[in-house]
DODREN-578228 format. One record per residue (C-alpha): residue number from 1; chain; x, y, z. Coordinates in Angstrom, 2 decimals. Layout:
BEGIN
+-----+--------+---------+---------+---------+
! num ! cadena !       X !       Y !       Z !
+-----+--------+---------+---------+---------+
! NUM !      A !       X !       Y !       Z !
...
+-----+--------+---------+---------+---------+
% end
This chain:
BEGIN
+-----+--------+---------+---------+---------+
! num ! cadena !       X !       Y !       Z !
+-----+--------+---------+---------+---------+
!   1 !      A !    0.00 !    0.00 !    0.00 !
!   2 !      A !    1.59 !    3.35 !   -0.97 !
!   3 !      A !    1.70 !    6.13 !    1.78 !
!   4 !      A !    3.24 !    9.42 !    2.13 !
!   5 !      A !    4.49 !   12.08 !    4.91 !
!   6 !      A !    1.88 !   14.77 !    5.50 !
!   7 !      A !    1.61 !   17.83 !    8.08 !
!   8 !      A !   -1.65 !   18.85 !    7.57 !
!   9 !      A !   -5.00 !   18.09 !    5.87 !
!  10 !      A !   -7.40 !   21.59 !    5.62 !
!  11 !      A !  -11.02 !   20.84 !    5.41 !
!  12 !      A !  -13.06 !   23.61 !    3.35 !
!  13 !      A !  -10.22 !   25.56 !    2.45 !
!  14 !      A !  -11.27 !   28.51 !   -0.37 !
!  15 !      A !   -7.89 !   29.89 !   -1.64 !
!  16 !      A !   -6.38 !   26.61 !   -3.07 !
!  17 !      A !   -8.18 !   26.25 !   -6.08 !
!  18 !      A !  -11.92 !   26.48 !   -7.85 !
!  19 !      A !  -14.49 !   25.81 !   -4.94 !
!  20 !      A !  -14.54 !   24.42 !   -1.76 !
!  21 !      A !  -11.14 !   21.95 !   -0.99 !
!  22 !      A !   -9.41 !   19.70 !    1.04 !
!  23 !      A !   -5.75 !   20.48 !    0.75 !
!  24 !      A !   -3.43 !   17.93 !    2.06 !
!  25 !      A !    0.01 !   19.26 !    2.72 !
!  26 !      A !    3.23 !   17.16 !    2.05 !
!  27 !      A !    6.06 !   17.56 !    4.06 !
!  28 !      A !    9.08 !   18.22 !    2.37 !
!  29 !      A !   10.04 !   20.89 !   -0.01 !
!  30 !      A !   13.73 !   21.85 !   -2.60 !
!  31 !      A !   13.08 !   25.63 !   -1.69 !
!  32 !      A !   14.27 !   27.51 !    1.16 !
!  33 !      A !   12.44 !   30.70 !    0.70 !
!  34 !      A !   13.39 !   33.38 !    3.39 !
!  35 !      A !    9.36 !   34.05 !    4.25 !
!  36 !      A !    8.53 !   30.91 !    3.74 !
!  37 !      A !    5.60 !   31.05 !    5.66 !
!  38 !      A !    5.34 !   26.95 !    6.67 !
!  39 !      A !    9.17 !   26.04 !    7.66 !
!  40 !      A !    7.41 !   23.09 !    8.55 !
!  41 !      A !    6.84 !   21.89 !    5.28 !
!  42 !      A !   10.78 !   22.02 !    4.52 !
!  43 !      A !   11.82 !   19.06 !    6.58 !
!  44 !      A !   10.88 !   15.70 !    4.34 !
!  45 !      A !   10.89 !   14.04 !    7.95 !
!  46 !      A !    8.87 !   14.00 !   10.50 !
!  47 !      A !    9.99 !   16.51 !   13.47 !
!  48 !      A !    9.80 !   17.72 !   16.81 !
!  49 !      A !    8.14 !   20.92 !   17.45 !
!  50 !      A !    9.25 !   22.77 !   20.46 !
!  51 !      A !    8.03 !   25.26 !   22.52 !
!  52 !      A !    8.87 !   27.36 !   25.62 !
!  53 !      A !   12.08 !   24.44 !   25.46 !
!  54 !      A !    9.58 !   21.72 !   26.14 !
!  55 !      A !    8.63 !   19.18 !   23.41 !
!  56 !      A !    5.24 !   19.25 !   22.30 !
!  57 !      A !    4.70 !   17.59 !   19.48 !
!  58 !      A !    5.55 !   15.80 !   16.12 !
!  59 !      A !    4.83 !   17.76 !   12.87 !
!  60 !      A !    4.61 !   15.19 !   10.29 !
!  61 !      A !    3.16 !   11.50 !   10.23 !
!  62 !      A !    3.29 !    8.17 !    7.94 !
!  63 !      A !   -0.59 !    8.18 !    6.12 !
!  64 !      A !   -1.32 !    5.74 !    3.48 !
!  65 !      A !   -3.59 !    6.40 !    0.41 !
!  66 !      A !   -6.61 !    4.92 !    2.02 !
!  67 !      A !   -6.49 !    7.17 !    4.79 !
!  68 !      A !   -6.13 !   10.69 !    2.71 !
!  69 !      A !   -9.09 !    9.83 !    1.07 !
!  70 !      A !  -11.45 !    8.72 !    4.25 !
!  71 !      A !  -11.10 !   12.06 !    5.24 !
!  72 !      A !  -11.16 !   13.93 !    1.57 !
!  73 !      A !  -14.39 !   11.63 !    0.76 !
!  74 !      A !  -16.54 !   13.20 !    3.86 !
!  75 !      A !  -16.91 !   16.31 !    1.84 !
!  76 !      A !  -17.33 !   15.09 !   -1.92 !
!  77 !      A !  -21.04 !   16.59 !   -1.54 !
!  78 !      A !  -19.50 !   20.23 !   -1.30 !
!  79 !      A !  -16.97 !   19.29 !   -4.23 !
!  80 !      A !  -19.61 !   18.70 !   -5.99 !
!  81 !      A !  -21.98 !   21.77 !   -4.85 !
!  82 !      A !  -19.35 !   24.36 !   -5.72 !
!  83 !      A !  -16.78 !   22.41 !   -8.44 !
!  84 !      A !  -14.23 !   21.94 !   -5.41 !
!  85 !      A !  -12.12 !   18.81 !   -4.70 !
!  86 !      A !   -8.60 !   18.26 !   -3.62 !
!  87 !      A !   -5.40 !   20.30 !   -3.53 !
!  88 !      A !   -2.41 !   18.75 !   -2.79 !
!  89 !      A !    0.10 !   20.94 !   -1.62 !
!  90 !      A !    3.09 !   21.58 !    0.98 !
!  91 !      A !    6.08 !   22.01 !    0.81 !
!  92 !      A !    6.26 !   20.40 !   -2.34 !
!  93 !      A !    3.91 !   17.57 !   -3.40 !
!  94 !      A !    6.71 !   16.04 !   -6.62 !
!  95 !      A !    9.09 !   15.36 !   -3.89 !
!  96 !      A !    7.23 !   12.35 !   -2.77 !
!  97 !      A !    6.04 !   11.01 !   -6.48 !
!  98 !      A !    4.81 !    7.88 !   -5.97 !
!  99 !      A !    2.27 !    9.23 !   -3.20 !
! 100 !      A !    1.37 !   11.60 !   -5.25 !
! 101 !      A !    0.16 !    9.75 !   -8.27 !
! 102 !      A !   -1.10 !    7.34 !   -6.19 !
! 103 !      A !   -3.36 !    9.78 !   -4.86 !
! 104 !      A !   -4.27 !   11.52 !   -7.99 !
! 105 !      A !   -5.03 !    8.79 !   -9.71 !
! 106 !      A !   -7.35 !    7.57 !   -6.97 !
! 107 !      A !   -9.18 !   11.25 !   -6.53 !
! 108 !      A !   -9.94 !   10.19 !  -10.63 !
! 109 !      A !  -11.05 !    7.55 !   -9.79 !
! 110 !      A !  -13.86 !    8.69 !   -7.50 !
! 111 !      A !  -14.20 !   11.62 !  -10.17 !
! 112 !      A !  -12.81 !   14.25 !   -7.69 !
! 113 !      A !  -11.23 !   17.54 !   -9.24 !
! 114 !      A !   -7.34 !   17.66 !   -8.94 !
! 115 !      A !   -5.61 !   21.09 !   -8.14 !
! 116 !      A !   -1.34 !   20.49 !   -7.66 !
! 117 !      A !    0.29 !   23.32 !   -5.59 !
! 118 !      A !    3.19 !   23.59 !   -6.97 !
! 119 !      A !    6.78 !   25.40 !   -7.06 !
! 120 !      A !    7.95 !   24.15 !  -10.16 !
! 121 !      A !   11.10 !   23.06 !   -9.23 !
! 122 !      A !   10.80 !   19.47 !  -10.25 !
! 123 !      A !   11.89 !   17.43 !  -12.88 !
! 124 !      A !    9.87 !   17.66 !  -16.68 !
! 125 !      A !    9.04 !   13.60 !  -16.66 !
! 126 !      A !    7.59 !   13.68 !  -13.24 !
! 127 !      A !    5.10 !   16.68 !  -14.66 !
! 128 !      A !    4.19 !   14.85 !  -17.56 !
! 129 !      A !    3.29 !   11.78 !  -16.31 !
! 130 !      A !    0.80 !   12.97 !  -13.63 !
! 131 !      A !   -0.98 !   15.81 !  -15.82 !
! 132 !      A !   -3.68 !   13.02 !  -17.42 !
! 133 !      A !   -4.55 !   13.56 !  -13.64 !
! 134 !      A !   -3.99 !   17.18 !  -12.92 !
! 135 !      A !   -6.96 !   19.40 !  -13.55 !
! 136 !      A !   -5.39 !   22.79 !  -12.65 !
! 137 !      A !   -2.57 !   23.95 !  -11.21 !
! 138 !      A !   -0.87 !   26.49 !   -8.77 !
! 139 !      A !    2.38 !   27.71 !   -9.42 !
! 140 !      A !    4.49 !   30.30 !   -7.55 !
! 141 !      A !    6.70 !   32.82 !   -9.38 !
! 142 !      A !    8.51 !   34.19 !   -7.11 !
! 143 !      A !   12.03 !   36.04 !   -8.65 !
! 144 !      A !   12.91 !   36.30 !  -12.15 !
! 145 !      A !   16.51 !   37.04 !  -11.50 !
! 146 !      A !   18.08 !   33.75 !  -11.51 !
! 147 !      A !   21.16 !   35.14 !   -8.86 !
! 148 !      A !   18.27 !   36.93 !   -6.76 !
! 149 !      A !   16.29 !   33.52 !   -6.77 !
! 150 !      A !   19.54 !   31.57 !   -5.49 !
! 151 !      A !   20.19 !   34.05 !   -2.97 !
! 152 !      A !   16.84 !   34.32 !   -1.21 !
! 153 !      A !   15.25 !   30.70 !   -2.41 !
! 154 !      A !   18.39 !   28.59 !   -2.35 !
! 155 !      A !   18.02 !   27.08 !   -5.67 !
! 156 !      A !   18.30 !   28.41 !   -9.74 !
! 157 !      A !   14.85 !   29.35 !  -11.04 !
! 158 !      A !   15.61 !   27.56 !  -14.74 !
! 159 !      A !   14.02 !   24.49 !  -14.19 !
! 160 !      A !   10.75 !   26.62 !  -12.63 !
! 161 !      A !   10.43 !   28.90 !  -15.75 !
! 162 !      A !   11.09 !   26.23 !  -17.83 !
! 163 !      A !    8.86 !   23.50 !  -16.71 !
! 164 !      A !    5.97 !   26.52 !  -16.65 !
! 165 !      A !    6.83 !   27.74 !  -20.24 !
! 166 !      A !    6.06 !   23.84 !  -21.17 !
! 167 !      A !    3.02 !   23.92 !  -19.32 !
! 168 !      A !    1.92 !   26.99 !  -21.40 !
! 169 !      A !    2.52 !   25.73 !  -24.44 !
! 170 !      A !   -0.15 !   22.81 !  -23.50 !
! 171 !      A !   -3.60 !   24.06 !  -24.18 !
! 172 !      A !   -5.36 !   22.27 !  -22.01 !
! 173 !      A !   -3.54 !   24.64 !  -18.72 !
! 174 !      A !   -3.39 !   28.14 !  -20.40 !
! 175 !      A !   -6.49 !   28.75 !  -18.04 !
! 176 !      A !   -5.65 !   25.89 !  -15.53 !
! 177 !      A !   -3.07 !   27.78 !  -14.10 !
! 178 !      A !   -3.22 !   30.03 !  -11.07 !
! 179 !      A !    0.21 !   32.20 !  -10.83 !
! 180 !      A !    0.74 !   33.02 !   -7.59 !
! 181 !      A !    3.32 !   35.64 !   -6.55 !
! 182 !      A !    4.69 !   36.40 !   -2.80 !
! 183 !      A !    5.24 !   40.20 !   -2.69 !
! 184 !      A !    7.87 !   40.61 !   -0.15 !
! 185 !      A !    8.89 !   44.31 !    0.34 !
! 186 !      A !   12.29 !   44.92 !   -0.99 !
! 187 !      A !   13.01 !   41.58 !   -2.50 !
! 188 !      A !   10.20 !   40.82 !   -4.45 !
! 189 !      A !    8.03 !   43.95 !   -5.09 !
! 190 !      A !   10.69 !   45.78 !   -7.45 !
! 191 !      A !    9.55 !   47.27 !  -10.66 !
! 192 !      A !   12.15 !   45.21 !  -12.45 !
! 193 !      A !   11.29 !   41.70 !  -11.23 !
! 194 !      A !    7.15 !   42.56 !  -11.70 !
! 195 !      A !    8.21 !   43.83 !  -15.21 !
! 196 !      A !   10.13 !   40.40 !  -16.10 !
! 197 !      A !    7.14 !   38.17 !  -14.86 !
! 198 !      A !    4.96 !   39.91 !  -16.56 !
! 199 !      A !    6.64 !   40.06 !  -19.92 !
! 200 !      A !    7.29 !   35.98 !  -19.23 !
! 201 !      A !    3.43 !   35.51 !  -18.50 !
! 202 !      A !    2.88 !   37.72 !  -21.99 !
! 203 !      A !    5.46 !   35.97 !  -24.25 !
! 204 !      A !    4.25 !   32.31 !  -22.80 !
! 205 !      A !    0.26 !   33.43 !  -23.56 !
! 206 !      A !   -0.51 !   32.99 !  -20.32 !
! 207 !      A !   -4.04 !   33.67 !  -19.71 !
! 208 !      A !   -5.29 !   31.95 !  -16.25 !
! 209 !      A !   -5.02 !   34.52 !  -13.07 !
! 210 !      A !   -2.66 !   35.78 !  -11.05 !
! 211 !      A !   -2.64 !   35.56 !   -6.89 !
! 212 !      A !   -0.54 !   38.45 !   -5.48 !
! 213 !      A !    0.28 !   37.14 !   -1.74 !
! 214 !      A !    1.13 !   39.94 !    0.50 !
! 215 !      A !    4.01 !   39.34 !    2.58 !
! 216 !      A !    2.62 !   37.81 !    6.26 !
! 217 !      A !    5.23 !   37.99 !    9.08 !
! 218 !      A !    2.35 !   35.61 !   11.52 !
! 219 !      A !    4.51 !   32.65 !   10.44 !
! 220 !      A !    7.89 !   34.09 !   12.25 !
! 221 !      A !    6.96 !   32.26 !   15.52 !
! 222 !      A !    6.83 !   29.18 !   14.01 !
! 223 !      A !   10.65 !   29.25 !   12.91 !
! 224 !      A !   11.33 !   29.72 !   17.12 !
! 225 !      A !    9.51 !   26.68 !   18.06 !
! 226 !      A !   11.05 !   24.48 !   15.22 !
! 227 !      A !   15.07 !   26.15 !   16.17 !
! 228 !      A !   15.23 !   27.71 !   12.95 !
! 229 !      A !   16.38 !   31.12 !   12.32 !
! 230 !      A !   14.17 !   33.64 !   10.80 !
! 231 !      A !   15.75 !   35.85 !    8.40 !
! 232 !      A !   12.90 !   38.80 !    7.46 !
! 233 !      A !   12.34 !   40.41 !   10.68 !
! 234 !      A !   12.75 !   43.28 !   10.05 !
! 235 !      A !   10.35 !   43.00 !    6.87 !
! 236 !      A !    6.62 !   44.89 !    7.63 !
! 237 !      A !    3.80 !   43.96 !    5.36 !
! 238 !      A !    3.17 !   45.84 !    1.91 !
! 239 !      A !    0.72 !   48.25 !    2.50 !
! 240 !      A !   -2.80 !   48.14 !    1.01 !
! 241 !      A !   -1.82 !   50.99 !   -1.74 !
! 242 !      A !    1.35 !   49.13 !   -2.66 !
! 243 !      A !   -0.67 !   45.98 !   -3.27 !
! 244 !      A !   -3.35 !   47.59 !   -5.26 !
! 245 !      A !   -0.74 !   49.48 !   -7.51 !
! 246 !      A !    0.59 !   45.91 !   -8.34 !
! 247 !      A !   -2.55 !   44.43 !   -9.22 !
! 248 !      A !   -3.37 !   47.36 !  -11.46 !
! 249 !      A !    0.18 !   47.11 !  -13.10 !
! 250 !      A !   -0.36 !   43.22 !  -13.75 !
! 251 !      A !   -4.41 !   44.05 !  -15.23 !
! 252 !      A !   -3.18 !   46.59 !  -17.75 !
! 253 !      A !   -2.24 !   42.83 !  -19.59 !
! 254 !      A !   -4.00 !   40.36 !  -17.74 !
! 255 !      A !   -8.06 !   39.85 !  -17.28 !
! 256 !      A !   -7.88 !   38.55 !  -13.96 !
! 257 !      A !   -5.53 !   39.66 !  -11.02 !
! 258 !      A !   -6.36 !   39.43 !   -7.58 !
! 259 !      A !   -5.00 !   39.99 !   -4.13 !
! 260 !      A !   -4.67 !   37.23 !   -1.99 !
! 261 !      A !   -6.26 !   33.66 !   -2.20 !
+-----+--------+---------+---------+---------+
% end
């Protein structure tokens, strides 16, 4: 029986895809973004969570197939009532391939809506053999500027913009994609690296909608209880003007841009 490391499953979650989800969150993930806001996704193990010095828990457990969908199938009547279904996301669902396709090709199965939540950073062949199962994806953009993207990510960005340039080119995802971009003041929120995803999106005839995800500092406390080091504190949120300036700059070529979600 195939099984997989999880953190989290989300009942009735809105913002990861068309209608009401479950997202099930994989632990595990290439990327070490600087305001990344689950660092307890990055681990692919399963880890101890500490707080106040005192051990309270273990983020991450074992769950087979089987069990992902006893919970997902409680709620196929709202899937079904709003065009929902599952999301699997993370950290980074590729990383654990074989649990993934096991589970997408079961949620086909039952005739459940697919959404993958995505970074990109993954390997063509993997892509290509899951997408016969893939309804619609979400895929961060997050720096164009390949030394930029190593500096605050960890990793080169050319496999990212590559495997989404090959996604574009399919027709079946030129709507089925949901770009979502972090806007992190100072890092990500430039007029240079907007300008450069934007031109991407246009050359690629992109033409599903954009997410802009306003930086959110709530997850800093999280790094303290799992010993990591937190390197944005001194980051504050983008303000409501700066955020609606963005949007505006990405609609003067896009039909649908949004804040959040």
């Amino acid at each position: 029986m195939v099984s997989g490391i999880i953190f989290d499953i989300k009942k009735f979650a809105i913002h990861d895809g068309p209608g009401i989800r479950t997202t099930v969150f994989f632990k595990g993930c290439p990327l070490k973004c600087w305001w990344c806001h689950n660092p307890e996704s990055q681990n692919p193990t399963p880890q101890k969570y500490i707080s106040g010095f005192k051990v309270n828990e273990t983020i991450g457990r074992i769950i087979s197939v089987k069990e992902v969908f006893k919970e997902v199938e409680k709620d196929i009547i709202y899937y079904d009532e709003s065009g929902g279904g599952v999301t699997f996301s993370g950290g980074e669902p590729f990383m654990q391939p074989k649990f993934l396709a096991a589970l997408l090709s079961q949620a086909k199965l039952l005739e459940i809506n697919t959404v993958v939540d995505t970074s990109g950073y993954v390997a063509w062949k993997l892509i290509k053999s899951m997408l016969s199962y893939i309804d619609f994806f979400l895929y961060d953009l997050k720096l164009f500027d390949s030394k930029l993207h190593y500096k605050y990510i960890g990793i080169d960005n050319s496999i990212i913009l590559g495997n989404l340039k090959k996604l574009l080119q399919l027709m079946d995802y030129r709507q089925n994609i949901n770009i979502r971009i972090p806007i992190i003041p100072t890092i990500t929120d430039t007029s240079e690296n907007l300008t450069q995803i934007r031109d991407f999106l246009i050359q690629n005839n992109f033409s599903g909608k954009i997410n802009l995800l306003p930086y959110n500092p709530l997850g800093e406390r999280k790094y303290e209880d799992l010993g990591m080091y937190y390197k944005l504190g001194y980051i504050q949120p983008p303000s409501s003007e700066k955020m609606e300036e963005i949007r505006d700059f990405f609609l003067e070529r896009f039909n649908q841009c949004i804040i959040g979600g």
